[in-house]
SELUM-5976 format. One record per residue (C-alpha): residue number from 0; x, y, z. Coordinates in pm, whole numbers, plus 50000, padded with zeros to 5 digits. Last residue first. Layout:
# SELUM-5976
<r doke="NUM" c1="X" c2="Y" c3="Z"/>
...
***
This chain:
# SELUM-5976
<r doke="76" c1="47521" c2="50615" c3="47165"/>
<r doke="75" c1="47214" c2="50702" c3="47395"/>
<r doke="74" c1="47213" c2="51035" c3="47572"/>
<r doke="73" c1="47081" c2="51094" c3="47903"/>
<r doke="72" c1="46845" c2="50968" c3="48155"/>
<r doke="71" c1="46480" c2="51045" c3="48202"/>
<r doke="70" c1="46300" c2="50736" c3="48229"/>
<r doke="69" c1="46079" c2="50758" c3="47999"/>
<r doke="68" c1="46374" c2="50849" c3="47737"/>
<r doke="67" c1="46501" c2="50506" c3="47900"/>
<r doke="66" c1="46243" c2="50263" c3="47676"/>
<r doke="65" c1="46200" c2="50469" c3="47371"/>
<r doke="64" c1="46551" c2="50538" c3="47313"/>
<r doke="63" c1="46644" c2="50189" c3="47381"/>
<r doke="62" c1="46401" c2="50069" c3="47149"/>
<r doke="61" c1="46515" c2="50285" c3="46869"/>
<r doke="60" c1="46872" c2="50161" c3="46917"/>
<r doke="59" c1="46827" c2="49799" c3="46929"/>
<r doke="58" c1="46557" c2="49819" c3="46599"/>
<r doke="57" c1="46831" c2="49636" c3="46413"/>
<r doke="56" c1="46942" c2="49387" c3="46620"/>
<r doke="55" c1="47273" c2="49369" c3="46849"/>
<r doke="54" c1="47563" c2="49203" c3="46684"/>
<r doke="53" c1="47818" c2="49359" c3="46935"/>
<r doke="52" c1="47816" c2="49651" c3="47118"/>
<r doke="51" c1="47578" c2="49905" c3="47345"/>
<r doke="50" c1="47690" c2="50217" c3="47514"/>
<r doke="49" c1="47407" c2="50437" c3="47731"/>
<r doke="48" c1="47524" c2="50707" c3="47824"/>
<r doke="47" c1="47426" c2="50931" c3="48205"/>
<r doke="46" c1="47501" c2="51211" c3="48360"/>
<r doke="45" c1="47158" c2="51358" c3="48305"/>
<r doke="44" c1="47054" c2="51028" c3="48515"/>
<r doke="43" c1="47203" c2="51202" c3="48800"/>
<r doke="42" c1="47476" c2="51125" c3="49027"/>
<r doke="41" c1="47736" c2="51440" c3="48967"/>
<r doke="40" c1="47531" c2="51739" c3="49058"/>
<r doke="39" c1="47253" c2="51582" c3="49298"/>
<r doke="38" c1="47571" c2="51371" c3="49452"/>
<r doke="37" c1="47831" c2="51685" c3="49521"/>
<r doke="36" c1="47557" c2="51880" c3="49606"/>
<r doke="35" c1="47448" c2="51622" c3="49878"/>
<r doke="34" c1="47824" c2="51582" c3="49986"/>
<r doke="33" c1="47902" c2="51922" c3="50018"/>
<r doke="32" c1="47559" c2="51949" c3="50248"/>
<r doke="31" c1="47700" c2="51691" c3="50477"/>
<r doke="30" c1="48005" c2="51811" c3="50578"/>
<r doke="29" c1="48392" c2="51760" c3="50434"/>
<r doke="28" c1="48695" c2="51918" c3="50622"/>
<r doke="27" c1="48716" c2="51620" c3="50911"/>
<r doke="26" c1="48747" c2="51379" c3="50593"/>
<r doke="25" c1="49056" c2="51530" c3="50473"/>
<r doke="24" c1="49173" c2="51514" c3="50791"/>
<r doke="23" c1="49203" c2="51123" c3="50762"/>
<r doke="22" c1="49440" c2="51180" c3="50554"/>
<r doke="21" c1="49431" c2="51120" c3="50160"/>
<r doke="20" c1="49722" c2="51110" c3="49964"/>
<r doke="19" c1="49713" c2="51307" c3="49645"/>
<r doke="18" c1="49913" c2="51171" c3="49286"/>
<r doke="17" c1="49573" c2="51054" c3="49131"/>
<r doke="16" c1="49419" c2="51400" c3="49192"/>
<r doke="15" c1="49736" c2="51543" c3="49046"/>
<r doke="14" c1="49921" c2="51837" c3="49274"/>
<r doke="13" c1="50190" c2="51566" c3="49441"/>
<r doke="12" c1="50289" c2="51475" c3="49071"/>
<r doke="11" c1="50115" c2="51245" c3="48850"/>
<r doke="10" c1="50437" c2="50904" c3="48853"/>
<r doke="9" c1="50622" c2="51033" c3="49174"/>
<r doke="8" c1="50268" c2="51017" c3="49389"/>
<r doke="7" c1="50103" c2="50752" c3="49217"/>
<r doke="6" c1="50414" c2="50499" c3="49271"/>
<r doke="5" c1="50472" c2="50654" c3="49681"/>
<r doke="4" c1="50045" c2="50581" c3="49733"/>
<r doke="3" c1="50162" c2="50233" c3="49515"/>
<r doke="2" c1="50492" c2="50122" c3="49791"/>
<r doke="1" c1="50257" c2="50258" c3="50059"/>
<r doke="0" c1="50000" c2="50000" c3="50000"/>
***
């Protein structure tokens, strides 16, 4: 564990979300409301794609739209 947190933090840089330790005093700075806009801006169904592959059938992509547009989410690729 501290071999990779040492890895991540030479390979990004100490600045790079991927190079940053976190402390437990990180957690100590975050409250409840930043974590409810941080969910109803990030965890919504606008958020969303839909990916599909292989040998799907022709009428794949219209059904798909028709089925999750009721639904609300986002696009379909």
């Amino acid at each position: 564990m501290l071999a990779r947190r040492k890895f991540s933090e030479l390979l990004f840089g100490v600045t790079h979300p991927y190079g940053i330790d976190v402390t437990e005093k990180d957690f100590d700075r975050v409250n409840v409301e930043e974590l409810k806009q941080f969910f109803n801006k990030y965890y919504t169904s606008n958020n969303c794609a839909i990916i599909a592959a292989g040998h799907l059938p022709g009428n794949m992509r219209s059904n798909a739209q028709q089925i999750f547009r009721k639904r609300h989410l986002g696009s379909i690729l």
